[in-house]
C-alpha positions as CSV (number, residue, x, y, z in Angstrom):
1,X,78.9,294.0,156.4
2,X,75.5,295.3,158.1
3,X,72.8,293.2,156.6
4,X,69.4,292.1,158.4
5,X,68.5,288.6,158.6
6,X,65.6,288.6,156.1
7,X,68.3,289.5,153.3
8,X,71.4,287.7,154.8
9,X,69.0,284.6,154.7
10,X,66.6,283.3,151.8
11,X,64.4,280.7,151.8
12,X,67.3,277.9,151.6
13,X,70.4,279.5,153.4
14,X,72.4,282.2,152.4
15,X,72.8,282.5,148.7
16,X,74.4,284.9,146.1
17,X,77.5,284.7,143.4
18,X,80.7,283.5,145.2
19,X,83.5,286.0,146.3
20,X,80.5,288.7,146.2
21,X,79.2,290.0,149.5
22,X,77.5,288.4,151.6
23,X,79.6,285.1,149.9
24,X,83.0,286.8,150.8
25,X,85.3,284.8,152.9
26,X,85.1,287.4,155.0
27,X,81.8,286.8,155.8
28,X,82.1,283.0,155.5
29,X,84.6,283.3,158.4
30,X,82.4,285.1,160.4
31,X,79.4,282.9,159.7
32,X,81.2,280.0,161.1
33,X,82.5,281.4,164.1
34,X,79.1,283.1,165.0
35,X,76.9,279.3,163.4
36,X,79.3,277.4,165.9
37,X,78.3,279.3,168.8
38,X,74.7,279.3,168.4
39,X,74.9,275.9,167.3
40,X,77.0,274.8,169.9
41,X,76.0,277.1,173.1
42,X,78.8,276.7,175.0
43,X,79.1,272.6,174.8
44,X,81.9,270.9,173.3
45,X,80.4,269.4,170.4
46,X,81.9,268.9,166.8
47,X,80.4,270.5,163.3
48,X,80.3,268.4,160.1
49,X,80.8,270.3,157.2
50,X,80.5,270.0,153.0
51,X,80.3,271.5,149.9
52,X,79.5,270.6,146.5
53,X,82.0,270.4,143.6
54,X,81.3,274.1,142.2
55,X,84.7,275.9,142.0
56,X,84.4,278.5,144.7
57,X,83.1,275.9,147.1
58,X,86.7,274.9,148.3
59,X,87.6,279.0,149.4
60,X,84.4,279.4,151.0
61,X,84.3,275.8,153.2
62,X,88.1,277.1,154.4
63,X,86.7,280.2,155.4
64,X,83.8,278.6,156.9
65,X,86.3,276.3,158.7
66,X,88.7,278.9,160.4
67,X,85.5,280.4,161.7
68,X,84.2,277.1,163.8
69,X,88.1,276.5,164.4
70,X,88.2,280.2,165.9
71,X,85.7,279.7,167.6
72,X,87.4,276.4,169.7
73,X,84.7,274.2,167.8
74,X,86.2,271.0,166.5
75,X,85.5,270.5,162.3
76,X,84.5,266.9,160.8
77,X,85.3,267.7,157.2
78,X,83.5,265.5,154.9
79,X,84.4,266.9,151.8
80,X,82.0,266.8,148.5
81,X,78.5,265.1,150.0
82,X,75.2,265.8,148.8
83,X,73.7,268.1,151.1
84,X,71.0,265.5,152.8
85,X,74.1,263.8,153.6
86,X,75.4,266.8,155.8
87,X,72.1,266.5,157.7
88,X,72.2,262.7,158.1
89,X,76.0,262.6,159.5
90,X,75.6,265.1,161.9
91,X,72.7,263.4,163.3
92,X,74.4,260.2,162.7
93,X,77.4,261.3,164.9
94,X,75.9,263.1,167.2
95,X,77.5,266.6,166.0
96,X,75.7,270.4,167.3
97,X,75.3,271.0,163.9
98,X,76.5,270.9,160.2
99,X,77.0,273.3,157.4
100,X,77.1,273.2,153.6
101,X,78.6,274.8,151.0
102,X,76.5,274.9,148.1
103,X,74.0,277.1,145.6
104,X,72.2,273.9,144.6
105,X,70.5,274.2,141.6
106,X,72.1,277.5,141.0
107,X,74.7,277.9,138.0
108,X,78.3,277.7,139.1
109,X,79.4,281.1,139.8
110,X,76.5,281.5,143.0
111,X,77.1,279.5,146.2
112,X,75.7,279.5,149.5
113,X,75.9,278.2,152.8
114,X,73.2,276.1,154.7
115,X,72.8,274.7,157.9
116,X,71.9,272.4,160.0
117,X,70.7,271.3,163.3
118,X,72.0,268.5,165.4
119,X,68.6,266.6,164.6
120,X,69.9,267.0,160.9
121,X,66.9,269.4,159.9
122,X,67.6,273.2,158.7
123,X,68.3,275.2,161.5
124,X,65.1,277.7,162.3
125,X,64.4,280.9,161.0
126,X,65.0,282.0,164.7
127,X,68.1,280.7,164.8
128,X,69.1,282.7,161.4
129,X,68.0,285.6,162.8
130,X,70.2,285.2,165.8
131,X,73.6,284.6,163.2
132,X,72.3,287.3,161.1
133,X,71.9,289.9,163.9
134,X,75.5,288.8,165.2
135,X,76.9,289.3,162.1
136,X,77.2,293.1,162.6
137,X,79.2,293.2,165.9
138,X,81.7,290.6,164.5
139,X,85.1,292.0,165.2
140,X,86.3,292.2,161.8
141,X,90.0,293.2,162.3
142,X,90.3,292.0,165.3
143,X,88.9,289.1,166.2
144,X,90.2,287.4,169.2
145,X,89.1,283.8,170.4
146,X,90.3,280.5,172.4
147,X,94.4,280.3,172.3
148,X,96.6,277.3,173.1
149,X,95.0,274.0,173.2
150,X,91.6,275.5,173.2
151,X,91.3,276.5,169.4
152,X,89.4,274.2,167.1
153,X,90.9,270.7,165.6
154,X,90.1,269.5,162.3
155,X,89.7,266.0,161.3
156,X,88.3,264.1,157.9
157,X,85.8,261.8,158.3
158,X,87.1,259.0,155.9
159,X,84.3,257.0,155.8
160,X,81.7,260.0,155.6
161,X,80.3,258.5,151.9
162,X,79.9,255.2,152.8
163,X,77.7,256.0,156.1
164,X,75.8,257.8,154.1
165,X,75.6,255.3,151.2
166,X,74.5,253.0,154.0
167,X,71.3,255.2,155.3
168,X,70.5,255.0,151.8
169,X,70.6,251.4,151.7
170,X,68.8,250.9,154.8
171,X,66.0,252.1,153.4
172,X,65.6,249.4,150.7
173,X,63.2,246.4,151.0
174,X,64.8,243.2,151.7
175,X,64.7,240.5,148.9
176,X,63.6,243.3,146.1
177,X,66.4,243.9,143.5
178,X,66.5,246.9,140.6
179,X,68.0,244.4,137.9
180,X,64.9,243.8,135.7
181,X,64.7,248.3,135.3
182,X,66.7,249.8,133.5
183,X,67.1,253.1,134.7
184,X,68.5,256.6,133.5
185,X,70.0,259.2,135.7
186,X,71.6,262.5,135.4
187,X,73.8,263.4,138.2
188,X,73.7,267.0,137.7
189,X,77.9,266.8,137.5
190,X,76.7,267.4,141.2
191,X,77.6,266.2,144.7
192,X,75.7,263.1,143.6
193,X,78.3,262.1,140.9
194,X,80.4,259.4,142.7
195,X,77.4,257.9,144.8
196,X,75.1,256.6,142.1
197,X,77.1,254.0,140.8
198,X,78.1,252.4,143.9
199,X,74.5,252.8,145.5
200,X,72.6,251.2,142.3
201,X,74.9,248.6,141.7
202,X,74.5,247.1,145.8
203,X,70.6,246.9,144.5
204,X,71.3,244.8,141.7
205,X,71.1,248.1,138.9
206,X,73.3,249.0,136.1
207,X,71.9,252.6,135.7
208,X,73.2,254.5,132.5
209,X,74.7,257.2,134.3
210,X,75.2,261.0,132.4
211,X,76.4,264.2,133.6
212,X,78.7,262.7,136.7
213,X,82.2,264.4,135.9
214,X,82.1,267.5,137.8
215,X,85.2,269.7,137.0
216,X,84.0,272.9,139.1
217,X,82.0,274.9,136.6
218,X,79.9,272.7,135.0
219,X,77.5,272.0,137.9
220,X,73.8,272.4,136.6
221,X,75.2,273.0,133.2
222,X,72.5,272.0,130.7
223,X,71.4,269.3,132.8
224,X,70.1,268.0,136.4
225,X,66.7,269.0,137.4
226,X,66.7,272.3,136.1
227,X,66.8,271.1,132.7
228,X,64.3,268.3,132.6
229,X,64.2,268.1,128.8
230,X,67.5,266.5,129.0
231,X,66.3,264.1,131.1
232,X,64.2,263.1,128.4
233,X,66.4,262.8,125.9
234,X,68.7,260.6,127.9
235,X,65.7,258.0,128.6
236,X,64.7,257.8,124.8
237,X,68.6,257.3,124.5
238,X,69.0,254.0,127.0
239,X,65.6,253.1,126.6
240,X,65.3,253.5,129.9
241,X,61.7,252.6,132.1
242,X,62.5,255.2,134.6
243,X,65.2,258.3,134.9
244,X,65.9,260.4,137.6
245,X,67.3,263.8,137.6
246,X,68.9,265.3,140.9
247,X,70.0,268.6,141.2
248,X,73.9,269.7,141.9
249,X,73.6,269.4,145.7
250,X,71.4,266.2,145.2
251,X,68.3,267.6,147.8
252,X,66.1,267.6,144.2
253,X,64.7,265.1,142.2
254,X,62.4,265.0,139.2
255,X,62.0,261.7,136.9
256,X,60.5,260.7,133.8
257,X,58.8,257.6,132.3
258,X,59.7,255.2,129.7
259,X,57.7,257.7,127.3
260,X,60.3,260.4,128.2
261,X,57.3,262.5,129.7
262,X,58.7,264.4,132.7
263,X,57.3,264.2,136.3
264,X,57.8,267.0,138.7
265,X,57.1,266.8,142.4
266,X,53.7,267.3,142.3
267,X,53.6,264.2,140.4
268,X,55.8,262.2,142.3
269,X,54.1,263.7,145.8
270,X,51.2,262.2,144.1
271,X,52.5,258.6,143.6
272,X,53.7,258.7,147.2
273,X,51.2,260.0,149.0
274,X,48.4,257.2,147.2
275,X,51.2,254.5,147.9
276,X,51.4,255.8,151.8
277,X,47.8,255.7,151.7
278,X,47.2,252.4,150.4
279,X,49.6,251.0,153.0
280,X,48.5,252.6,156.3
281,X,51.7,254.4,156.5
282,X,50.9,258.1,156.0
283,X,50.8,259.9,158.7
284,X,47.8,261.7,159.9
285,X,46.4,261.0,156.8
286,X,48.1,264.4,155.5
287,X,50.5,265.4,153.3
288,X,52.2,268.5,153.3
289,X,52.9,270.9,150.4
290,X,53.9,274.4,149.3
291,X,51.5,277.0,148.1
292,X,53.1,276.4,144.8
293,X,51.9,272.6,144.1
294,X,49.0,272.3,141.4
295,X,45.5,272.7,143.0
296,X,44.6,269.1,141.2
297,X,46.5,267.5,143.7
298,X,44.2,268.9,146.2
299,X,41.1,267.8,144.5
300,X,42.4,264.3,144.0
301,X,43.8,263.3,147.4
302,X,40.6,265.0,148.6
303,X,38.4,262.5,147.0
304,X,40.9,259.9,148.1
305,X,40.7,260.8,151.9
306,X,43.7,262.3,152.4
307,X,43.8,266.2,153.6
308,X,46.7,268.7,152.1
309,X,48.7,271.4,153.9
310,X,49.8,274.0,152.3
311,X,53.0,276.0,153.7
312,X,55.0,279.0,152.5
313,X,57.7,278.3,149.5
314,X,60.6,276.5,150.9
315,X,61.4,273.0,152.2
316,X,62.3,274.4,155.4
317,X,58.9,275.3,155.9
318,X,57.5,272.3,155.1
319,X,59.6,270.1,157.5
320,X,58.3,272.9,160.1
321,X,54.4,272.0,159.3
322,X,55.4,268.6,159.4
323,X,56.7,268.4,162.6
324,X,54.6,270.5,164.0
325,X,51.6,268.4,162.8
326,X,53.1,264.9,162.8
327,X,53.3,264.4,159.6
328,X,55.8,261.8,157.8
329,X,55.5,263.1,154.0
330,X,55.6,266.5,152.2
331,X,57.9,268.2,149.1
332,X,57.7,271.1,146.8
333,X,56.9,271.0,143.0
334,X,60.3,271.8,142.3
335,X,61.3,268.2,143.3
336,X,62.5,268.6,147.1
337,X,60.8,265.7,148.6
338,X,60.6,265.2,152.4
339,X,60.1,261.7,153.5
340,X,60.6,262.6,157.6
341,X,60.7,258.9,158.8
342,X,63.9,258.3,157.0
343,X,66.0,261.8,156.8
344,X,65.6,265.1,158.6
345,X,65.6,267.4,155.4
346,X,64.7,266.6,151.7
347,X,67.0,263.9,150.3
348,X,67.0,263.6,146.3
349,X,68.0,259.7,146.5
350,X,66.1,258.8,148.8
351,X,62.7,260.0,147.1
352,X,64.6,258.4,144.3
353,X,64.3,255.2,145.7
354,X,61.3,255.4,147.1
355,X,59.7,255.7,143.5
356,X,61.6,252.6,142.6
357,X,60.1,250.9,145.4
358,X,56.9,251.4,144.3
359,X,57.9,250.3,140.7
360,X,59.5,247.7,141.4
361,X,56.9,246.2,143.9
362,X,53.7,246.9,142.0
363,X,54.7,246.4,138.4
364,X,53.2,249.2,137.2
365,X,55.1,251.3,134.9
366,X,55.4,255.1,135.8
367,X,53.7,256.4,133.2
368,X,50.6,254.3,134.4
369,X,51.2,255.3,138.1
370,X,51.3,259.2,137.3
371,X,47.9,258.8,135.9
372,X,46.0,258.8,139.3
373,X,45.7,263.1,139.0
374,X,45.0,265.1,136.2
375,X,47.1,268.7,136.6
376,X,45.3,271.9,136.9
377,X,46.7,274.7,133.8
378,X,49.1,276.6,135.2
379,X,51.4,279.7,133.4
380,X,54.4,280.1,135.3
381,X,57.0,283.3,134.8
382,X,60.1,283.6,136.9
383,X,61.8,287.3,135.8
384,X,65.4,288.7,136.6
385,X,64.8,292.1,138.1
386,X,66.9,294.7,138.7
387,X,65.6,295.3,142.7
388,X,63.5,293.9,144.9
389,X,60.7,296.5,145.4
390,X,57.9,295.7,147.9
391,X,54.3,294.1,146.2
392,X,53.1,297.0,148.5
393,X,54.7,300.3,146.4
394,X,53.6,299.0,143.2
395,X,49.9,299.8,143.2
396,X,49.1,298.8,139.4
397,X,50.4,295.4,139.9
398,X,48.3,294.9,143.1
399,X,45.4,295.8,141.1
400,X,46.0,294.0,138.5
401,X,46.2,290.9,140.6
402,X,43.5,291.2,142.8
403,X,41.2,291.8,139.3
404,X,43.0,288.5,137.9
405,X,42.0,286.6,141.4
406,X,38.4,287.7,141.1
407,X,37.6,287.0,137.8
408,X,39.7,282.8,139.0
409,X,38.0,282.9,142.4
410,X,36.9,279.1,143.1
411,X,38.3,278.0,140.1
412,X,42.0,279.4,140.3
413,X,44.5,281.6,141.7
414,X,47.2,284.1,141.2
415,X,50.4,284.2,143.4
416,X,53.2,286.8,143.2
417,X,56.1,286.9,144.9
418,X,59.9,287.0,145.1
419,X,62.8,283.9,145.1
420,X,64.4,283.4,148.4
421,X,67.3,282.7,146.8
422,X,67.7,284.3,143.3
423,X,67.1,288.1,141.9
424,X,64.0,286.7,140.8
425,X,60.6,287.8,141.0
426,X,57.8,284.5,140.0
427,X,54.5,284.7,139.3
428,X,52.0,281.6,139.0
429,X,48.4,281.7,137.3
430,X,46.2,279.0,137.7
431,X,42.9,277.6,136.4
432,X,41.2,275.3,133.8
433,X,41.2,277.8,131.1
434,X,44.4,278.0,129.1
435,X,43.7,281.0,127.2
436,X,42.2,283.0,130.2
437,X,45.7,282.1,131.7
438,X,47.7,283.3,128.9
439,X,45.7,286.9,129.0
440,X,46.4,287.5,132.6
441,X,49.9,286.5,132.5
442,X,50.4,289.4,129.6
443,X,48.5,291.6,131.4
444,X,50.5,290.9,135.0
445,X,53.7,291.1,132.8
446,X,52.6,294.3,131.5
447,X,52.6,295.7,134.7
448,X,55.4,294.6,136.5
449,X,57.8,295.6,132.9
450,X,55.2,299.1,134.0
451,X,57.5,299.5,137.0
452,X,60.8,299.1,135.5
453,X,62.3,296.6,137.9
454,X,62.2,293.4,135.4
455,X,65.4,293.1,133.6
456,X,64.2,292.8,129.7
């Protein structure tokens, strides 16, 4: 039960394989009742809550729910949502806070919990570290909270899909239609599943919709975001100009082109950011992005005027820099897209849209608008391992990277590091020479399989 923030929390939440410590409902019950009152400090506010479709997501929102209840916080259930939408209706209804049950892109038998602020942003890594160093003193066994009339209610929010349909909508141009694009998506069998439909059709779309009958295991299952090449298969298959591919708690997107050639954020931060530019409307003239995103974005919104910001991995962090700096657009290459005058957190059909905006307004077909920036070679590994040993105790592998970084200084880079939310370690190599790439990546793999923590 005794486990410091930095592990309790990754860099999205709390994440491991459901009905496994820390995702017990144990834990989950605890979580809510310690989330509600840091969230809540004292005031008599409600929490929204949802969860994706994965199977285990039902036993740990219950748990998460006697916890708030425990705790004399009132619930808004709002059953299966995509997780931007947990953001947006606790801003939207002026709730303390919001939680969500999901793993995200994660295969079904991981889950996690997020949460939220009332401003409908992640809550702050200080705030996590308050939960997390609570967690310890929770009184198990015996527990003891408000009695009588002062315990929790809870209480559906009926029309919880179509406010959030309806932020969605908001956010579309006035007199612009979708019905001359015909346009692929794949739902992930995600939280997305029943929204698509309904939201394309009220902007004139009939989108060939795949992968949108989620039975509990198959979230993520060969398809959504993690497996772009099915994306491409499903746009040669409806001839489709665009296709969008969210992930199975819809806060990813990634799309591809009538040529079924794949776009990943970097390419669609790429497409925004020029479009913001063009129009006056990006903020500060900055964009911010990851340490992860391809150095050729930085070279070509350089020479368009427009400065980058790099943060550490994780879309928290990047909503941070942006409102720390005033910034109003920002994402990761892995597709989360943060567009901060519309939605608090990154919002996979809203970026969506936003890239059929620009479509549809300009003319110009995708694959013609993702030719403004030519990508930088990058080798990317991302290896099981059996522990998560510190950079610092592995000497060889230091070595080894600060050689690889010398012989790429100005021209590249190396980065090392582990997921926040997987028992994964990922390593990044970038440059413009392929083959000087591919040596260092054997040589770094060499020496991390040296230390015997990668799983072969």
């Amino acid at each position: 039960m005794r486990q410091p923030a930095e592990q309790l929390f990754g860099t999205d939440g709390i994440r491991g394989t459901a009905n496994r410590h820390p995702l017990t409902p144990t834990v989950a019950v605890a979580v809510g009742a310690i989330a509600a009152s840091a969230l809540t400090r004292g005031e008599k506010r409600k929490i929204v809550v949802g969860r994706d479709p994965r199977i285990s997501s039902e036993l740990l929102e219950s748990a998460l729910v006697a916890g708030i209840l425990s705790a004399g916080v009132d619930v808004v259930r709002l059953g299966v949502l995509p997780t931007p939408a947990v953001g947006e209706l606790a801003r939207q209804i002026g709730a303390a806070g919001g939680l969500m049950v999901s793993a995200s892109h994660n295969p079904f038998p991981d889950n996690g919990i997020k949460l939220f602020g009332p401003d409908g942003a992640k809550i702050s890594e200080e705030t996590e570290e308050d939960i997390a160093s609570r967690l310890p003193a929770y009184p198990w066994l015996s527990s003891e909270g408000p009695t009588g009339a002062l315990v929790g209610r809870l209480q559906p929010l009926a029309q919880a899909r179509e406010l959030y349909l309806d932020a969605l909508r908001r956010q579309w141009p006035k007199g612009i239609d979708l019905s001359r694009l015909r346009i692929a998506v794949d739902a992930a069998n995600g939280a997305v599943s029943d929204l698509v439909g309904p939201l394309f059709a009220s902007l004139g779309a009939e989108p060939f919709i795949f992968s949108a009958h989620p039975n509990g295991i198959n979230i993520n299952l060969d398809c959504g975001s993690m497996h772009p090449e099915r994306l491409a298969e499903l746009v040669r298959l409806a001839n489709a100009d665009v296709g969008l591919s969210l992930d199975g708690d819809g806060d990813r997107l990634l799309c591809c082109d009538h040529r079924a050639e794949v776009l990943d954020g970097d390419d669609l931060l790429a497409i925004l950011t020029l479009d913001y530019h063009h129009r006056d409307v990006l903020a500060g003239q900055t964009v911010a992005v990851t340490v992860m995103s391809n150095l050729g974005l930085d070279r070509m919104l350089k020479q368009a005027g427009v400065r980058v910001l790099r943060t550490p991995v994780g879309d928290r962090h990047v909503a941070a820099a942006m409102r720390a700096h005033g910034l109003n657009l920002g994402g990761e290459q892995s597709g989360h897209l943060l567009l901060l005058d519309q939605a608090a957190s990154a919002d996979g059909l809203r970026a969506g849209l936003e890239i059929l905006r620009i479509v549809s307004t300009t003319g110009i077909p995708l694959a013609e608008l993702r030719r403004c920036w030519r990508k930088y070679p990058q080798r990317q590994l991302n290896l099981a391992v059996r522990e998560k040993k510190p950079l610092e105790e592995m000497p060889k592998v230091k070595e080894t990277v600060a050689e690889a970084e010398r012989v790429l200084e100005g021209e590249g880079r190396v980065l090392l590091r582990y997921s926040g939310t997987e028992p994964k370690i990922r390593l990044l190599i970038e440059g413009p020479d392929p083959g000087v790439l591919e040596q260092w990546e054997e040589r770094l793999l060499a020496a991390l399989r040296n230390e015997e923590i990668v799983v072969s």
